[in-house]
C-alpha positions as CSV (number, residue, x, y, z in Angstrom):
1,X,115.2,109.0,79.7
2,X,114.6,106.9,76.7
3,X,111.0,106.8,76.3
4,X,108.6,106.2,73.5
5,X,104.8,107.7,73.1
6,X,102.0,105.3,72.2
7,X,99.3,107.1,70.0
8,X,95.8,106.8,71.9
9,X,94.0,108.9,69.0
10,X,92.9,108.6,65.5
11,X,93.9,111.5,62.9
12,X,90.2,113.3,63.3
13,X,90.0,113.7,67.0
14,X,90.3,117.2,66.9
15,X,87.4,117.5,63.7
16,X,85.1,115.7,66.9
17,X,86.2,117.9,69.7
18,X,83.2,119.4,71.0
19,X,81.2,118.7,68.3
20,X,77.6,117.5,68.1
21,X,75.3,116.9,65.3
22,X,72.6,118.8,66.3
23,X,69.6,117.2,64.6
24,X,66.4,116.5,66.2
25,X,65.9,113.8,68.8
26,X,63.4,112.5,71.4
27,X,64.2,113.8,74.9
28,X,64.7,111.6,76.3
29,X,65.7,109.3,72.9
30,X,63.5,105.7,72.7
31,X,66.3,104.3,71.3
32,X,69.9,104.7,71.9
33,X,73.6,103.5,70.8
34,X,76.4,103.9,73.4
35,X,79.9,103.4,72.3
36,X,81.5,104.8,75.2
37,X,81.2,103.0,78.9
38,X,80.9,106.8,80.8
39,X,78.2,107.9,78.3
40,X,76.4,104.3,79.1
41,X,76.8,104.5,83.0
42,X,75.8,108.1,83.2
43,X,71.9,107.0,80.8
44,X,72.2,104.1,83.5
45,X,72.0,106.6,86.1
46,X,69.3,108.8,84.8
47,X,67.1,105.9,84.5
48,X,67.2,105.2,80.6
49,X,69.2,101.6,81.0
50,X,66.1,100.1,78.9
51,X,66.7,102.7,76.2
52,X,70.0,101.9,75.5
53,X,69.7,98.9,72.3
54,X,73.8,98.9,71.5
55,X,77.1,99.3,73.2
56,X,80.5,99.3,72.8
57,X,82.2,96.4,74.0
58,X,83.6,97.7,77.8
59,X,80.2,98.8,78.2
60,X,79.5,96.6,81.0
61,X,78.6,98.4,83.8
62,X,76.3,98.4,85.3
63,X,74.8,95.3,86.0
64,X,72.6,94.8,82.8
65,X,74.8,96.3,80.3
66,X,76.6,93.5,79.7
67,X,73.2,92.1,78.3
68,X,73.3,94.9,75.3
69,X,74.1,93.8,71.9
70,X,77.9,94.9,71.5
71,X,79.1,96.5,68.2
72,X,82.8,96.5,68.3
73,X,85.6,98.0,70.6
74,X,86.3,101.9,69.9
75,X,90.2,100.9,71.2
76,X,91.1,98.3,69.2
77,X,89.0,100.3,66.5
78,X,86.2,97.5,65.4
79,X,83.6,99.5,65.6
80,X,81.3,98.8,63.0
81,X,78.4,101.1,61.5
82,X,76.7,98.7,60.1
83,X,75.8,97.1,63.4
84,X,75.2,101.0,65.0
85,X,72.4,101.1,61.8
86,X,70.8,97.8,62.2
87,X,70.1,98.7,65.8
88,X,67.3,101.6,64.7
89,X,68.9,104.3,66.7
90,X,67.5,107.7,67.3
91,X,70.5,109.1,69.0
92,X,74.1,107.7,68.8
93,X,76.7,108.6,72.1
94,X,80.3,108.4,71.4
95,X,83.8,109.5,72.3
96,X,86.7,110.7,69.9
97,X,88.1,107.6,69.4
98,X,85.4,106.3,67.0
99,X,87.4,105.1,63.0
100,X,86.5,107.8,60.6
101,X,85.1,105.9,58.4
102,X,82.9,104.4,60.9
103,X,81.5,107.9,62.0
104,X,81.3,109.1,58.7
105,X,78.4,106.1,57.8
106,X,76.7,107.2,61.3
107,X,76.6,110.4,60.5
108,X,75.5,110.5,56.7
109,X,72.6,107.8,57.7
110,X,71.1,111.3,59.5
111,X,71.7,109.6,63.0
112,X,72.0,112.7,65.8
113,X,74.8,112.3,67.4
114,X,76.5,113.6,70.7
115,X,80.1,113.3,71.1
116,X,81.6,113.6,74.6
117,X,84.9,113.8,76.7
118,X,86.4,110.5,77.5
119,X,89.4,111.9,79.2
120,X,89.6,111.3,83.0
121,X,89.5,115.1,83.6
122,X,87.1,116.5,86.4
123,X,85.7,119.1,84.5
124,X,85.3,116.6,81.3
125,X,82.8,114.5,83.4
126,X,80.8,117.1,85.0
127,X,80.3,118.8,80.9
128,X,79.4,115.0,80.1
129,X,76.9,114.8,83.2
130,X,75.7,118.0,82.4
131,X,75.0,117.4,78.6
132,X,73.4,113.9,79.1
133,X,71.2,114.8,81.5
134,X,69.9,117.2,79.6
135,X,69.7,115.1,76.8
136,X,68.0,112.5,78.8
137,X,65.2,114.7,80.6
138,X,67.3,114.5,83.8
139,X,68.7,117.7,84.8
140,X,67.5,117.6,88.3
141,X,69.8,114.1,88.7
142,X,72.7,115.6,87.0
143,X,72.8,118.6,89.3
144,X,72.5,116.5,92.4
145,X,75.4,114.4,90.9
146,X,77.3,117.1,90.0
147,X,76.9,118.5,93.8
148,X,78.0,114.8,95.3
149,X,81.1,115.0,93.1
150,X,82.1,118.5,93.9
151,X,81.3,117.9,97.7
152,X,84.5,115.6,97.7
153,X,86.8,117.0,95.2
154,X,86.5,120.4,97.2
155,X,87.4,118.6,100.4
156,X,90.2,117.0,99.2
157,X,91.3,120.4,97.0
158,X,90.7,121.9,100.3
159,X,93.1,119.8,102.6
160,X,95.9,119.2,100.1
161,X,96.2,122.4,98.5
162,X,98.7,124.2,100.5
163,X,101.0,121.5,100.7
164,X,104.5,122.7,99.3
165,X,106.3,119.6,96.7
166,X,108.5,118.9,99.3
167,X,105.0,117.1,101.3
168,X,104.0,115.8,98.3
169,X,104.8,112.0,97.5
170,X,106.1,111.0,93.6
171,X,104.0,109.1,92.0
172,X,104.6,106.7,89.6
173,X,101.7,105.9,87.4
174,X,101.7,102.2,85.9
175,X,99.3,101.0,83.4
176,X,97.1,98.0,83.6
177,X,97.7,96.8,80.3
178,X,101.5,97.0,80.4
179,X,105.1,96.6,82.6
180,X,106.9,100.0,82.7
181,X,104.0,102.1,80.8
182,X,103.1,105.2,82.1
183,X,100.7,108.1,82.1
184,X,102.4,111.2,81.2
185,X,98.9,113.8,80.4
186,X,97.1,116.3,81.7
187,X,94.2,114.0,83.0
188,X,96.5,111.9,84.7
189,X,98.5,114.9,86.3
190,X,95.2,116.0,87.3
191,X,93.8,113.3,89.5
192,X,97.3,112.7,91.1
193,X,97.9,116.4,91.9
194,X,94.2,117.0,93.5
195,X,95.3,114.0,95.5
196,X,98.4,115.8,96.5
197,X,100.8,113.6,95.0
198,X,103.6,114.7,92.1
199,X,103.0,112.6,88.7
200,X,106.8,111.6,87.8
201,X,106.0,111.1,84.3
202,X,106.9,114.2,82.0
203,X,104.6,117.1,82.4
204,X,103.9,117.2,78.9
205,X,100.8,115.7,76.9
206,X,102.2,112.7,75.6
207,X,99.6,110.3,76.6
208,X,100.5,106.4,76.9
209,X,104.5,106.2,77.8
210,X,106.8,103.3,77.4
211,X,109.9,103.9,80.2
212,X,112.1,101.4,81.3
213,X,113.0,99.8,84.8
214,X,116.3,101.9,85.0
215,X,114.1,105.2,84.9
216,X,112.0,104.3,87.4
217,X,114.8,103.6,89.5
218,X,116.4,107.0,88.6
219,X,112.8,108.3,89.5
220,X,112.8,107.0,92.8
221,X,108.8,107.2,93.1
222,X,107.6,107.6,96.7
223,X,104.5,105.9,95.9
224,X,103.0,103.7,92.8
225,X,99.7,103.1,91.7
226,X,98.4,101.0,89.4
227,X,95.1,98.8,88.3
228,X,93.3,96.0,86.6
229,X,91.4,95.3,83.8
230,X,87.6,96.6,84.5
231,X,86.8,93.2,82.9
232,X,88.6,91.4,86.1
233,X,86.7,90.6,89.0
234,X,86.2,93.3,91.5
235,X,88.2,90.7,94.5
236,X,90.8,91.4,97.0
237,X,92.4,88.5,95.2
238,X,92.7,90.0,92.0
239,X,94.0,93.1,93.5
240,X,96.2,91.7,95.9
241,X,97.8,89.5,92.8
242,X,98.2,93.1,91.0
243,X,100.3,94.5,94.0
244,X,102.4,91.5,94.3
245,X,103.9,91.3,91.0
246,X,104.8,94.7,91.4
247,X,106.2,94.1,95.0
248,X,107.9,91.7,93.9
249,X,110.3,93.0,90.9
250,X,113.9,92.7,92.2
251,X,114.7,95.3,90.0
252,X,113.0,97.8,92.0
253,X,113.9,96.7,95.6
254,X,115.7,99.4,96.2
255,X,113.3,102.1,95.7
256,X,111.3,103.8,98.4
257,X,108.0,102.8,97.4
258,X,108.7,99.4,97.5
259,X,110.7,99.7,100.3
260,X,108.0,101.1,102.4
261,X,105.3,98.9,100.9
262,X,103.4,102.0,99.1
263,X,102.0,100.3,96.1
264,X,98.5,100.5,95.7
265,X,96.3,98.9,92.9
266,X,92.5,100.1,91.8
267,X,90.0,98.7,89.4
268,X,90.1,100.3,86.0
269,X,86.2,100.8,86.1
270,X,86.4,103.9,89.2
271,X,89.2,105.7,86.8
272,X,86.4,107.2,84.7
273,X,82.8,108.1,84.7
274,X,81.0,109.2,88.3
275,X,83.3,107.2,90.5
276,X,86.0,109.0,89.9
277,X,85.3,110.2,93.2
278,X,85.9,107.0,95.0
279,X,88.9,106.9,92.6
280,X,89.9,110.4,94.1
281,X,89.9,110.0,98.2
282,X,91.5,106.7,97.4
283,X,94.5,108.1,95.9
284,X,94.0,111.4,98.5
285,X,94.5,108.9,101.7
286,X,97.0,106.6,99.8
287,X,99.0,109.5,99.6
288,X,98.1,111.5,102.6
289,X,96.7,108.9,104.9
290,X,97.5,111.6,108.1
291,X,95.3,114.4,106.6
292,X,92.0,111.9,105.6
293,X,91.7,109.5,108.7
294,X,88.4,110.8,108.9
295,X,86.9,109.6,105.5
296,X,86.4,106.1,104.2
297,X,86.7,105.6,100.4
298,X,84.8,102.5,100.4
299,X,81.9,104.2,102.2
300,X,81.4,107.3,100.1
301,X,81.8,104.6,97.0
302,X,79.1,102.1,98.4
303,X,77.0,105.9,99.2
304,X,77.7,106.6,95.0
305,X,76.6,103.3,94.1
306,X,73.0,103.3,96.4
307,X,72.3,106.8,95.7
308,X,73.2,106.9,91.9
309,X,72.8,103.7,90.3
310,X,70.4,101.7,92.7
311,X,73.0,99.2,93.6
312,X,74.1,97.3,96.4
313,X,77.3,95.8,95.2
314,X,79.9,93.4,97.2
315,X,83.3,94.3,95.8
316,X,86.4,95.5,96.4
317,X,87.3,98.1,93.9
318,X,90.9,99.3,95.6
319,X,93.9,97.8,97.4
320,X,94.7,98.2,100.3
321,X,91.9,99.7,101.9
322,X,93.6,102.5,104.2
């Protein structure tokens, strides 16, 4: 395969990993930047959205968000201090994506700051829950969050687990953003192999993957998933338009996925953050529709939204709806 690795990272990821400027800040903070949209949804959730006086620009959910002023775009790397500093923060949330520069003015201006996980990695949004809800007095709402998100992940761990590879479908994982890119990393990996599904990318970390048609079709992937823009509209429309430009490639007519009609499409915004659990029995019935007739995605996801964020949302956030 001739493939070619798109960089997702700036040079000083690793300096952030796990770090956190530990200076002193109200608990919860008065005022606070968010430059990462699962650190805003998760201060959403533990009932802080009026605290929040800057975002990042894909901050926009939920409802209300959007409203925030925006200070620049940690992946296209506009992120802009200067805006951060005019806002008055007491506490600035990021990920590890943020231009050094950038976090080097933020942090020398004596702003605390918490860096978290971005990653779509189970265990990376339960430390992120954990760590926000303590930093915004909530701990009793991150445990019961935590509980809701383990509750499902367990069931589907449970009823996929002893499946051997040979009743596990191939996946092939294409970006939103771009024809024959893939996801070959762990956090990918992750959510297609709780799922019970085999990620046909290479095992190792490499991130954002360009491939070409004639791998794919080498590949032979049993099932495909991709998504849309979290800026689209959450409509069947949109999702159905998705799944029919990639039903329709002539170049791939021939391989099983298409030929059994197993292309599924999601919204980017249930990929990260809390509902990644909708995210997760999605892909778990997609792949195993025999072993979850019993659960309904789009119920537990409408439960998430009422229970978590106080919403009562029409949308479709998945296609089709198994």
């Amino acid at each position: 395969m001739t493939a070619h690795r798109i960089d997702e990272g700036v040079n000083h990821e690793k300096d952030l990993e796990d770090r956190e400027i530990s200076r002193a800040a109200p608990s919860p903070p008065d005022r606070i930047v968010s430059l990462t949209p699962i650190a805003s949804e998760l201060i959403c959730i533990f009932g802080c959205i009026d605290r929040i006086v800057g975002r990042d620009d894909h901050s926009r959910f939920p409802p209300g968000l959007d409203e925030k002023p925006a200070v620049g775009s940690t992946i296209r790397k506009t992120i802009s201090a200067k805006q951060v500093l005019d806002l008055d923060p007491d506490m600035v949330v990021m990920g590890r994506r943020i231009p050094q520069e950038e976090f080097e003015k933020i942090e020398s201006a004596g702003i605390p700051v918490v860096v978290i996980g971005t990653g779509c990695k189970l265990d990376t949004l339960i430390t992120n829950i954990q760590t926000l809800g303590k930093r915004m007095a909530a701990e009793k709402k991150a445990g019961e969050l935590v509980e809701f998100l383990e509750k499902y992940a367990n069931l589907i761990r449970d009823r996929t687990g002893d499946l051997n590879i040979e009743g596990k479908p191939r996946v092939y994982n294409e970006c939103a953003f771009r024809k024959y890119m893939t996801k070959a990393c762990t956090a990918a990996d992750e959510v297609i192999s709780i799922a019970g599904g085999t990620n046909i990318a290479p095992t190792e970390d490499l991130g954002r993957l360009e491939v070409s048609e004639e791998w794919v079709i080498r590949s032979n992937p049993d099932v495909i998933i991709s998504q849309v823009s979290s800026a689209s509209p959450a409509t069947e429309e949109t999702l159905i338009t998705r799944r029919e430009e990639i039903l329709g490639r002539p170049e791939l007519k021939g391989t099983s996925a298409i030929k059994n009609r197993r292309i599924y499409i999601s919204h980017l915004s249930i990929r990260r953050g809390p509902r990644m659990v909708g995210y997760l029995l999605y892909l778990a019935k997609w792949f195993h529709p025999e072993l979850f007739q019993d659960i309904d995605p789009a119920a537990v996801e409408k439960e998430m939204l009422e229970k978590f964020y106080g919403l009562d949302l029409d949308g479709l956030w998945a296609y089709p709806e198994v």
